[in-house]
ROTOR-146346 format. One line per field, with one value per atom (N, C-alpha, C, CB): residue number from 1; residue in one letter; atom name; z, y, x. Coordinates in pm, 1 decimal, decimal comma, always signed. Glycine has a CB too. Layout:
N
i <- [NUM  ...] .
aa <- [A  ...] .
at <- [CA  ...] .
z <- [Z  ...] .
y <- [Y  ...] .
x <- [X  ...] .
***
This chain:
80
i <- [1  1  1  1  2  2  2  2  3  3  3  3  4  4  4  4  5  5  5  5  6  6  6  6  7  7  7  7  8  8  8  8  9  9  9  9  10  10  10  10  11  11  11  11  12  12  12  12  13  13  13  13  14  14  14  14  15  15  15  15  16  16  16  16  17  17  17  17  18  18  18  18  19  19  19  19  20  20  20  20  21  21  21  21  22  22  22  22  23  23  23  23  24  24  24  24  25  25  25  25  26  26  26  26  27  27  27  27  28  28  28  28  29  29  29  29  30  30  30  30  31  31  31  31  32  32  32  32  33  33  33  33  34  34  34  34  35  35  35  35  36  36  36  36  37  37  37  37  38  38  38  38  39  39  39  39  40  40  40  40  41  41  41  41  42  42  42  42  43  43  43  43  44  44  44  44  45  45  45  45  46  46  46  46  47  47  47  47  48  48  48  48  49  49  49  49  50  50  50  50  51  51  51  51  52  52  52  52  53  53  53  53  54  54  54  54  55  55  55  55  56  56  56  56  57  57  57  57  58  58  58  58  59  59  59  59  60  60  60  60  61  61  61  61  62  62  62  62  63  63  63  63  64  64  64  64  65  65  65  65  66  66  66  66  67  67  67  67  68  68  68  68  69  69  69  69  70  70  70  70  71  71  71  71  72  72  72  72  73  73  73  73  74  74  74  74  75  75  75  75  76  76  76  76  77  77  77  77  78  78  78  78  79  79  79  79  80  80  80  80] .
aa <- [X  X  X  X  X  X  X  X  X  X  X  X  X  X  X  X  X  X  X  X  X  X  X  X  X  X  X  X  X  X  X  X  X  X  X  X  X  X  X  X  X  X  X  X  X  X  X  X  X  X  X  X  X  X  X  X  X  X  X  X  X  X  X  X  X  X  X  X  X  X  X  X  X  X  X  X  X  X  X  X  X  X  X  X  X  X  X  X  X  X  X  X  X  X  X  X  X  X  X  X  X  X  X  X  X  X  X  X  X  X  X  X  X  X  X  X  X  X  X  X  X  X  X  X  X  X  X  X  X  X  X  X  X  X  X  X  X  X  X  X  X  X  X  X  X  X  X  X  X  X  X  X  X  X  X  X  X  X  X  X  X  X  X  X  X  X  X  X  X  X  X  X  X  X  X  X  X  X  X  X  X  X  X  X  X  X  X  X  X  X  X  X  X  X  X  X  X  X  X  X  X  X  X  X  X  X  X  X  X  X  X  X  X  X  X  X  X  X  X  X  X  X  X  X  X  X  X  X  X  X  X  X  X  X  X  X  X  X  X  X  X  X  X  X  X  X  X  X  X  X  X  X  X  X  X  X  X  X  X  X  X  X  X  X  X  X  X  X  X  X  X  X  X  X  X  X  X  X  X  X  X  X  X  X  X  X  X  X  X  X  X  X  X  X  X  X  X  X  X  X  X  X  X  X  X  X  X  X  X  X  X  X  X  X  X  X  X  X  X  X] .
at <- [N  CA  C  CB  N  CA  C  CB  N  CA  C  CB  N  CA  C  CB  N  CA  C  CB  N  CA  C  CB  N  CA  C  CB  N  CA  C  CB  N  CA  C  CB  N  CA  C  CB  N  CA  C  CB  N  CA  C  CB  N  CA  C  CB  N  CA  C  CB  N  CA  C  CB  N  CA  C  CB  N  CA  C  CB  N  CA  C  CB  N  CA  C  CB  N  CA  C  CB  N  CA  C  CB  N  CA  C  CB  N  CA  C  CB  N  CA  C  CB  N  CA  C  CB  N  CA  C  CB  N  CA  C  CB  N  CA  C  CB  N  CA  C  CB  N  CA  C  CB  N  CA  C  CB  N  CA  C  CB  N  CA  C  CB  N  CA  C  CB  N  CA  C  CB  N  CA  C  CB  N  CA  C  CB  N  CA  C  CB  N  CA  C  CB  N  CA  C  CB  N  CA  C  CB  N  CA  C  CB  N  CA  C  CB  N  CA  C  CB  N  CA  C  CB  N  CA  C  CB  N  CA  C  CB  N  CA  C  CB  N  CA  C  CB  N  CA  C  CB  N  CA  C  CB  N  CA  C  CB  N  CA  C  CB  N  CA  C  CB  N  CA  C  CB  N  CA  C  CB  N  CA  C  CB  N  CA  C  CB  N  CA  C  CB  N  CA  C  CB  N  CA  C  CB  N  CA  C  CB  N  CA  C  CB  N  CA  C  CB  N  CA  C  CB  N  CA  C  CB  N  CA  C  CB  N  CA  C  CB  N  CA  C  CB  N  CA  C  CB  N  CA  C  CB  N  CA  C  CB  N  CA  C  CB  N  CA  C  CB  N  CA  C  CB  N  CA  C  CB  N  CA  C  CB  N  CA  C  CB  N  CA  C  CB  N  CA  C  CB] .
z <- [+0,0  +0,0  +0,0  +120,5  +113,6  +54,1  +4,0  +176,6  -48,4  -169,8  -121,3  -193,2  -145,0  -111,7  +28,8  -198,1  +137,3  +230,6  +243,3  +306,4  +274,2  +269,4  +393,5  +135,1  +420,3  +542,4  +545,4  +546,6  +377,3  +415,4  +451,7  +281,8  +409,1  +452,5  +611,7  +347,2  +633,4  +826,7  +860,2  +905,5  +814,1  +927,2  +865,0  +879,6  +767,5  +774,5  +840,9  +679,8  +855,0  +982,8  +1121,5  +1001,2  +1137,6  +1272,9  +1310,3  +1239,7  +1242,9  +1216,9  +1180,8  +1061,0  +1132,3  +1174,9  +1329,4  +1100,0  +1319,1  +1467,7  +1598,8  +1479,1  +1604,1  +1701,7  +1670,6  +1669,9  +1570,5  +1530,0  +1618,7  +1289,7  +1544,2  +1566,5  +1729,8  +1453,1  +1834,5  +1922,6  +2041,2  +1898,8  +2020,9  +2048,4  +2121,8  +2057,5  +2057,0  +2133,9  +2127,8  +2025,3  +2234,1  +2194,0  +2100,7  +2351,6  +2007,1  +1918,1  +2057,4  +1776,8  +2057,0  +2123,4  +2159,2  +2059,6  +2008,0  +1972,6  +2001,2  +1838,0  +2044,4  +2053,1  +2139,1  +2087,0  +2265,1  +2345,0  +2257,8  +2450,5  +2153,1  +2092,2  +2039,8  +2017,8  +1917,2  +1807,0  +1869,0  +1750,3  +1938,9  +2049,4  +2078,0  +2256,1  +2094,8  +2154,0  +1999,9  +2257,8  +1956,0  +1799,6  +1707,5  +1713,1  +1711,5  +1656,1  +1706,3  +1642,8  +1896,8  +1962,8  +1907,7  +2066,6  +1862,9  +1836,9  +1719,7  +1880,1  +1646,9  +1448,7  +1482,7  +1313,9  +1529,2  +1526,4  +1545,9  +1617,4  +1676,2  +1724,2  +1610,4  +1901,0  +1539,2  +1451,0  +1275,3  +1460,4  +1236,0  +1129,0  +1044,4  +1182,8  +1190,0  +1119,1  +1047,7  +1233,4  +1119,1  +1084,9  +949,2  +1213,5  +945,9  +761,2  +679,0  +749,3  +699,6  +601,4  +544,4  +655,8  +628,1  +624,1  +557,2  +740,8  +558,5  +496,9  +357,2  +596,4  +329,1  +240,8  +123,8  +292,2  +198,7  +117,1  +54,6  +263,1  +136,8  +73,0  -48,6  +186,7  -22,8  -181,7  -320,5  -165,1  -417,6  -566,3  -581,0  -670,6  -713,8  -696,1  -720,7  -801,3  -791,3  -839,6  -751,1  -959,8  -633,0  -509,2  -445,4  -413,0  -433,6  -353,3  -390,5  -341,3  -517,2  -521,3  -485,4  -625,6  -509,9  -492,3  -321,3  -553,8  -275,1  -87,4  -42,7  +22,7  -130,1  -79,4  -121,7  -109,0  -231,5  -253,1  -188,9  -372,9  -151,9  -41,7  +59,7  +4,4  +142,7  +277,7  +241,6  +341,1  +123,6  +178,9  +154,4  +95,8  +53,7  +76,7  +200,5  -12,4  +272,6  +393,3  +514,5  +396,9  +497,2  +607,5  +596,8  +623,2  +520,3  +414,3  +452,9  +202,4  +426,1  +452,0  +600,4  +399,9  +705,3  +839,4  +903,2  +909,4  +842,0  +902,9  +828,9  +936,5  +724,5  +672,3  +725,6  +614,4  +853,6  +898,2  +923,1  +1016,8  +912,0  +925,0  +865,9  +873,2  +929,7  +838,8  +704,2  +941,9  +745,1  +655,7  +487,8  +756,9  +552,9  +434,5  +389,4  +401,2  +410,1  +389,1  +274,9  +552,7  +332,4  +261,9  +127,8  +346,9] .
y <- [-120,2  +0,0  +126,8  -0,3  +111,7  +269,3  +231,1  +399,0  +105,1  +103,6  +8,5  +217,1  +12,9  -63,7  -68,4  -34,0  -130,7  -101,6  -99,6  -178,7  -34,2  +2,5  +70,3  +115,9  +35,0  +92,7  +225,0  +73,9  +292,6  +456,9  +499,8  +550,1  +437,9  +404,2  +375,4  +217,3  +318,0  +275,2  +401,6  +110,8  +433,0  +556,4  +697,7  +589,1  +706,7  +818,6  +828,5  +833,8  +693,3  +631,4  +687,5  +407,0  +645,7  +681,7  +855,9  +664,2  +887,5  +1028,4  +1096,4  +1033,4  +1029,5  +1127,5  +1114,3  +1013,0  +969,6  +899,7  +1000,4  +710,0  +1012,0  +1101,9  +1208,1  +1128,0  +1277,4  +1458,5  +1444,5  +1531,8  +1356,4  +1407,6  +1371,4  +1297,9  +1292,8  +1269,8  +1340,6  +1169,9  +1424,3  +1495,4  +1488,7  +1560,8  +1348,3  +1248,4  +1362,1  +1055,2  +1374,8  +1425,4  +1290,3  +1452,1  +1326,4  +1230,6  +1196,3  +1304,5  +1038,9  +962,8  +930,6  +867,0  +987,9  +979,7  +1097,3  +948,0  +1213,2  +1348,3  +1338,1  +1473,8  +1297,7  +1285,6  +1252,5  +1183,4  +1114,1  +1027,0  +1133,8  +900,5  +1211,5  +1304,6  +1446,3  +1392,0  +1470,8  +1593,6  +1511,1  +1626,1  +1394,6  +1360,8  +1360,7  +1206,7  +1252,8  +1276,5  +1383,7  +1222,5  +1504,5  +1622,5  +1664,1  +1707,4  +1636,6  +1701,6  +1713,3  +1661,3  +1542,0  +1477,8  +1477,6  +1355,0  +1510,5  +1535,3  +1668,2  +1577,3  +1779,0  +1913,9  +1922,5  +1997,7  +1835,0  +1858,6  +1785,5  +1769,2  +1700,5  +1612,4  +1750,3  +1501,3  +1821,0  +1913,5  +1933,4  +2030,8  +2020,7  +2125,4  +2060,2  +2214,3  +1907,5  +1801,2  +1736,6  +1674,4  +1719,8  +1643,3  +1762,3  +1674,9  +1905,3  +1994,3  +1997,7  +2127,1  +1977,4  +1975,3  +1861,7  +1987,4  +1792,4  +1622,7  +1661,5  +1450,0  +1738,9  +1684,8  +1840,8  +1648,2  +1881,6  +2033,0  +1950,1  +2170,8  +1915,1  +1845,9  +1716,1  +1798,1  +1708,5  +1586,5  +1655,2  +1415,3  +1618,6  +1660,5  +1689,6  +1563,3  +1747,7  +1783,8  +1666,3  +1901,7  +1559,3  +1442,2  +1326,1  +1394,4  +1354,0  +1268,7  +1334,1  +1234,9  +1471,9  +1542,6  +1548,8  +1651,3  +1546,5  +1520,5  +1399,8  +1541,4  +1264,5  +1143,9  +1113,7  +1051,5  +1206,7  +1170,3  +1259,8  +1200,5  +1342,2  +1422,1  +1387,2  +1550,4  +1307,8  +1234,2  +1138,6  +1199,6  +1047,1  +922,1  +991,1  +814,9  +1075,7  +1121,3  +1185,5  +1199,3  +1214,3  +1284,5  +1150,2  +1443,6  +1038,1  +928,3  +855,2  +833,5  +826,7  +769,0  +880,9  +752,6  +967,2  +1025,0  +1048,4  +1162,9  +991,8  +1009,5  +854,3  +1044,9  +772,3  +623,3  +618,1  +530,1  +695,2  +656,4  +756,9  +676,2  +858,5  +925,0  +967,8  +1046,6  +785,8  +802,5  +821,5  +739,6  +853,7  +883,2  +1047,1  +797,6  +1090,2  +1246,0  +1323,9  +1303,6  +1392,4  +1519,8  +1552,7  +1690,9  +1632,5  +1713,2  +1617,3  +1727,3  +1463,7  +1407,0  +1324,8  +1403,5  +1350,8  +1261,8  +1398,3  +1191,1  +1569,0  +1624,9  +1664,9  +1725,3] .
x <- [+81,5  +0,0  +86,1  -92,8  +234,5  +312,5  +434,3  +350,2  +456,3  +586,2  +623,3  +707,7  +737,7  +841,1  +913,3  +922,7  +900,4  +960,6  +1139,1  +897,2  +1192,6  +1370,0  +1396,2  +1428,2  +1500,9  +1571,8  +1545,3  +1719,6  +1555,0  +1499,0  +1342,7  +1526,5  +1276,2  +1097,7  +1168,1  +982,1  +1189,9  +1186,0  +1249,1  +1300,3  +1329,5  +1414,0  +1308,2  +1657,1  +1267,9  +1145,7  +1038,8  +1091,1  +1001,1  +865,1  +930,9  +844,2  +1021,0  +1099,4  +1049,8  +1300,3  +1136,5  +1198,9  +1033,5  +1343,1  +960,0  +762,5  +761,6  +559,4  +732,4  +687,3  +757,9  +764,0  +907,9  +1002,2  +915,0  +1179,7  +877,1  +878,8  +718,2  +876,2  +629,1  +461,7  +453,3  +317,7  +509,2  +504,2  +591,9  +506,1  +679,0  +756,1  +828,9  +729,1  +887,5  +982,0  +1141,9  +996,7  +1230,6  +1383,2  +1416,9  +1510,8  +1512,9  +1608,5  +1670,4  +1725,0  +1665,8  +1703,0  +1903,8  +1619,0  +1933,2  +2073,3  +2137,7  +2095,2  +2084,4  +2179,7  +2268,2  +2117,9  +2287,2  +2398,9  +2520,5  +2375,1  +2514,7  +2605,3  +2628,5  +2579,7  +2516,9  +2565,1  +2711,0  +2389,1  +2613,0  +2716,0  +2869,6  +2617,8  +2900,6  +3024,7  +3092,6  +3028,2  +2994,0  +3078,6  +3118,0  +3020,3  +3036,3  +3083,1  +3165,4  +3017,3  +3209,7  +3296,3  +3408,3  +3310,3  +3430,6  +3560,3  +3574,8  +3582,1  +3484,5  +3504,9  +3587,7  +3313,2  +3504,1  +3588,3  +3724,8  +3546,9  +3719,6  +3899,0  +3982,5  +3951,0  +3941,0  +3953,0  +4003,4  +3771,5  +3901,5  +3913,3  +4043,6  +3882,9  +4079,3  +4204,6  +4316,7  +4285,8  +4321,9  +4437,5  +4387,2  +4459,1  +4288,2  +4169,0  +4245,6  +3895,2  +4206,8  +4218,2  +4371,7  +4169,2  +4435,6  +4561,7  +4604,6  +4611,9  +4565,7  +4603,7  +4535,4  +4510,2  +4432,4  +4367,2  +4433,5  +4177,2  +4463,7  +4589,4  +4700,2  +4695,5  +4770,7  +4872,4  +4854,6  +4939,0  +4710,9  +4728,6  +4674,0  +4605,9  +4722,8  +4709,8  +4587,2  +4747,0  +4573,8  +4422,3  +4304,7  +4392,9  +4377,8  +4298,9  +4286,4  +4353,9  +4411,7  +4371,3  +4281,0  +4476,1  +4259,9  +4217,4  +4083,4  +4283,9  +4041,3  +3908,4  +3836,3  +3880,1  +3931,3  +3886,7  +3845,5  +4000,8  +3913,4  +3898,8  +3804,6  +4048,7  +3770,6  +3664,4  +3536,2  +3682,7  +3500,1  +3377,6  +3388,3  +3341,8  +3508,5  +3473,9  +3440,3  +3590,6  +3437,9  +3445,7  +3333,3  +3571,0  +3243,2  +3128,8  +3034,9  +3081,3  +3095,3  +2993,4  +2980,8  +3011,8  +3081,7  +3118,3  +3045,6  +3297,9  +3033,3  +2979,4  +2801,2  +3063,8  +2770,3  +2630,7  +2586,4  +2667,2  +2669,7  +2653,8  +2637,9  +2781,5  +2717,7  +2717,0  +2593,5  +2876,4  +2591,9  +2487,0  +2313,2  +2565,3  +2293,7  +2196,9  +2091,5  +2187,9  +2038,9  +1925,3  +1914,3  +1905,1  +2018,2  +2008,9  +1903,9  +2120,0  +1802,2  +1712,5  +1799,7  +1696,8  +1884,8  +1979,5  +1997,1  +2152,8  +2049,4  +2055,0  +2034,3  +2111,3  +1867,9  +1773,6  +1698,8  +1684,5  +1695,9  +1646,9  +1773,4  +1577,8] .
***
């Protein structure tokens, strides 16, 4: 009756269900530690990712935005 069910159908069900019930995201504590440690994490990526050619440099920057897309597929952001 609404398609095909997929892991992205379940985490959109979720992600109503949390919003219309006005549940907190259950995960923000985790999210907050992990951004903590991405940030402190940054300045040293940018730097790594300066020093490679421009054709490595593009190649690590589409893995790293698929890889972070892959790990944080339930996100609002990139889901919209």
């Amino acid at each position: 009756a609404y398609g095909t069910l997929t892991v992205r159908s379940l985490l959109d069900t979720r992600e109503h269900c949390l919003n219309e019930f006005n549940f907190p995201d259950p995960y923000s504590k985790v999210k907050q530690k992990e951004n903590g440690i991405a940030l402190k994490c940054f300045q040293s990526v940018i730097e790594s990712l300066d020093a490679l050619g421009w054709e490595e440099r593009q190649f690590a920057l589409v893995k790293g935005l698929l890889a972070g897309n892959v790990f944080d597929w339930g996100a609002k952001a990139v889901s919209e």
